[in-house]
N, C-alpha and C positions, 0 to 999 in steps of 0.2 A: 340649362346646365344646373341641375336639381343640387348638386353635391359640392360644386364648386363654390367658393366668394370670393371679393378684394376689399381688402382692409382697404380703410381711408386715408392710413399713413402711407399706402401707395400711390397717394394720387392728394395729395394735400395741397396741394397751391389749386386745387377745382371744388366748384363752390359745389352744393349738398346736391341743388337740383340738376350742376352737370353732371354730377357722376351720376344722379336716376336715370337723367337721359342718355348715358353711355352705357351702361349696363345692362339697360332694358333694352335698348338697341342691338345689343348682341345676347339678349339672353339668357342673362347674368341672372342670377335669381336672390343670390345672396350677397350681405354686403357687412363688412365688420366697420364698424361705427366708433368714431373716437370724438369721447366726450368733449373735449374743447371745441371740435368744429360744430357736434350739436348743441352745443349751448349758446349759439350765437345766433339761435335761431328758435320760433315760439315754441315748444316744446309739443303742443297740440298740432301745429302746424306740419312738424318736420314727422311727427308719427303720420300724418295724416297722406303726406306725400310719399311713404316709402309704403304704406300699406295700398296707397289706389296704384300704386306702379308696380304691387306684388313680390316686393322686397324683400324676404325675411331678414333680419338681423344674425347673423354668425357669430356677433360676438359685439360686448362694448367695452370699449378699451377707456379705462382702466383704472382700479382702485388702488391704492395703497400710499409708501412712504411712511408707514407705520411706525419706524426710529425717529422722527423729525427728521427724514432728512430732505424732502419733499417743499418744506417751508412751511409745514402743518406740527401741531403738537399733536403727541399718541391719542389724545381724546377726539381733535379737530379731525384728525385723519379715517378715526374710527364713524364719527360720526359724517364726513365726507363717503365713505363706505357704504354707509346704511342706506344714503340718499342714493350713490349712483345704485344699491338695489333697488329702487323704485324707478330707477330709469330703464333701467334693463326689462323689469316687469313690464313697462310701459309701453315699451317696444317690441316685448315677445323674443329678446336675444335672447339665444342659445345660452351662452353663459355670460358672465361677467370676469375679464380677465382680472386677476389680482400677482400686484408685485409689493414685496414686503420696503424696499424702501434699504439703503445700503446701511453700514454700522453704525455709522454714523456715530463713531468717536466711544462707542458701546463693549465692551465685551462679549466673546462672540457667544456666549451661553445668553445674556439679557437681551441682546438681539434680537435672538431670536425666543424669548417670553415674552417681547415686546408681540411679536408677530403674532406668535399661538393667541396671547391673550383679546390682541386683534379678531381674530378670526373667530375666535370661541363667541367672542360679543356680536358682530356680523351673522352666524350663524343662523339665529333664531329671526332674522328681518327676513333673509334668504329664503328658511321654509316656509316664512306666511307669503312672501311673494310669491312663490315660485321659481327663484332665479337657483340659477347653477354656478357656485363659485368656483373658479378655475385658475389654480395657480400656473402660472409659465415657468415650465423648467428650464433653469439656465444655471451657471454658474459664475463666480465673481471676477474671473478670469475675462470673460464679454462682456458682461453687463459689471462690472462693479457698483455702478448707480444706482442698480437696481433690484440689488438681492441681498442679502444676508448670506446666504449657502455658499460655502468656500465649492462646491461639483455641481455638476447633476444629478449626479444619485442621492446627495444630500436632500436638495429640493426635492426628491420622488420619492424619499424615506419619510421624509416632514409629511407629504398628503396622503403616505400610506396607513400615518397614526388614524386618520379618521374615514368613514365611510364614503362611501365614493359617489352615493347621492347628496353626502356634506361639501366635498372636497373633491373637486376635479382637478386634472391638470391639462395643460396646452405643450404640446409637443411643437416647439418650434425647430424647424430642421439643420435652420443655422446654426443653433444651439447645442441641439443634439445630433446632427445626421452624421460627424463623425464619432458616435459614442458606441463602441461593440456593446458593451452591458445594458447598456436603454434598450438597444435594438433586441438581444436576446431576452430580455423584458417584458415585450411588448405582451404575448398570451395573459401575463399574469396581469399587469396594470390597463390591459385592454376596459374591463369597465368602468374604468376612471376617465380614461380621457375624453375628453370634453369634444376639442377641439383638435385638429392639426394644421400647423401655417406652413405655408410653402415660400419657403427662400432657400437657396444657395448660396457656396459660400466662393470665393474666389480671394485667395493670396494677393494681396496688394503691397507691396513695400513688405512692412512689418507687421501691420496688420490686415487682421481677416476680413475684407468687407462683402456685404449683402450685393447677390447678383441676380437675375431671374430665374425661376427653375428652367434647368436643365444645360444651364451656359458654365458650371462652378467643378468644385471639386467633393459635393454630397451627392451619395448614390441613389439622386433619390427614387428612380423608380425600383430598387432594391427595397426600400423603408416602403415606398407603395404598395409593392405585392407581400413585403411581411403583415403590414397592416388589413390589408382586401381578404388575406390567408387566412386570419387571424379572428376576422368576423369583424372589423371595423367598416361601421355604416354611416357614419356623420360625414362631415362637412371638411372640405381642405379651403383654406383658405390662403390667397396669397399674399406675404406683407415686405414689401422689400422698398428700399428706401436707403438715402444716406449718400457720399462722396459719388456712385457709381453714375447714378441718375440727376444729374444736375442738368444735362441736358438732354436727358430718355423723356419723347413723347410720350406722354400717356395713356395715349388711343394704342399706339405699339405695343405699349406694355400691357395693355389687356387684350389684345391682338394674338401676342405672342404668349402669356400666358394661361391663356384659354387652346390655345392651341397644342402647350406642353401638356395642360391636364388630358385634354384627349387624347394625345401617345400615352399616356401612363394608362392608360385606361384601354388602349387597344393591345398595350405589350403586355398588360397583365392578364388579359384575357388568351393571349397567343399562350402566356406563360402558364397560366392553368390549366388548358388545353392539351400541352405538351408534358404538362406536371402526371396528367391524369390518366397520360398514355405511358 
């Protein structure tokens, strides 16, 4: 499955080399890498086991908390940044996801200077490696912990100030899949995106929580075939996690979400088909 991944925050209670040997087992080709679990492992070591099992990396999660709010000061954070570019380089991910880190007690204009000035300094590490930085768009409303940007057009306004070999974004669908304006979007900020994550979203109580794709209330093979439409050829990755899965097998879960990407891929080809006639 050339296009597909699974994050590792969807399978985080399993150690690095069970998920190589689940993945490779079904075929899995790609894999989104969250730095806390690779660092608990030699760093030569752990590239060494995902390149002989033919792994690529989709992505390494994640830099930021650029406000202090992370438990890092603006410099420590910056300079946390620089390094996860050298990991990412290390590894051959696709990008390196970056989140700015919440107000953190800020006004919302120095917030977000905190951020820019973040990423301006980052910037120059990233084209001597090679890595791709990739903001995730989201808004304060889901992630408050994690953003500065009161929308998501806000977040897609901010990475549209710079060029899109600088400054990618990650389309996560929980985030976005009910946004009409992202989705009409999509031709224009198509060369920016980096990445796409696949999660659903499902009504819980009062809050939204993360479901598998295709069990929620995001359309997502709707976002598939505007995306496929549209000349999008990377990578979907899937990252779901949180109250829903306390007790979801793992093996299931890449079962069943290998299984949604191939309907999305057999409806959108039905869909084209029928587009053409």
């Amino acid at each position: 499955m050339v296009r597909f991944s699974i994050s590792e925050f969807s399978t985080y209670r399993w150690s690095l080399e069970q998920e190589v040997k689940e993945l490779s087992r079904r075929g899995i080709q790609n894999i989104g890498v969250w730095r806390a679990k690779y660092s608990d492992y030699d760093p030569d070591y752990a590239a060494d086991l995902l390149y002989l099992n033919d792994l690529r990396v989709s992505s390494l999660s994640w830099a930021g908390g650029f406000t202090g709010s992370c438990g890092m000061s603006h410099e420590q954070a910056i300079d946390d940044g620089i390094q996860a570019i050298r990991t990412a380089a290390k590894m051959g991910a696709e990008c390196l996801i970056v989140h700015p880190g919440n107000r953190n007690n800020h006004t919302r204009r120095h917030s977000r200077r905190l951020f820019s000035q973040a990423i301006e300094r980052m910037l120059p590490a990233a084209a001597d490696f090679g890595v791709t930085l990739a903001l995730e768009v989201m808004s304060r409303q889901q992630a408050h912990s994690w953003t500065v940007f009161d929308s998501e057009e806000e977040a897609l306004n901010f990475a549209c100030d710079y060029l899109p070999q600088e400054l990618g974004i990650v389309l996560d669908l929980f985030h976005v899949g009910n946004n009409s304006q992202i989705f009409e979007k999509i031709p224009e900020v198509l060369p920016r995106i980096a990445l796409v994550q696949l999660s659903d979203q499902r009504e819980h109580l009062s809050a939204a929580c993360r479901c598998r794709p295709g069990t929620g209330v995001i359309p997502i093979q709707k976002w598939f075939n505007r995306l496929e439409d549209n000349g999008y050829r990377g990578l979907y990755e899937v990252e779901v996690f949180g109250p829903l899965f306390g007790s979801l097998r793992y093996r299931q879960l890449l079962d069943d979400s290998a299984e949604c990407f191939r309907q999305l891929k057999s409806r959108n080809l039905k869909y084209r088909s029928t587009s053409a006639t």
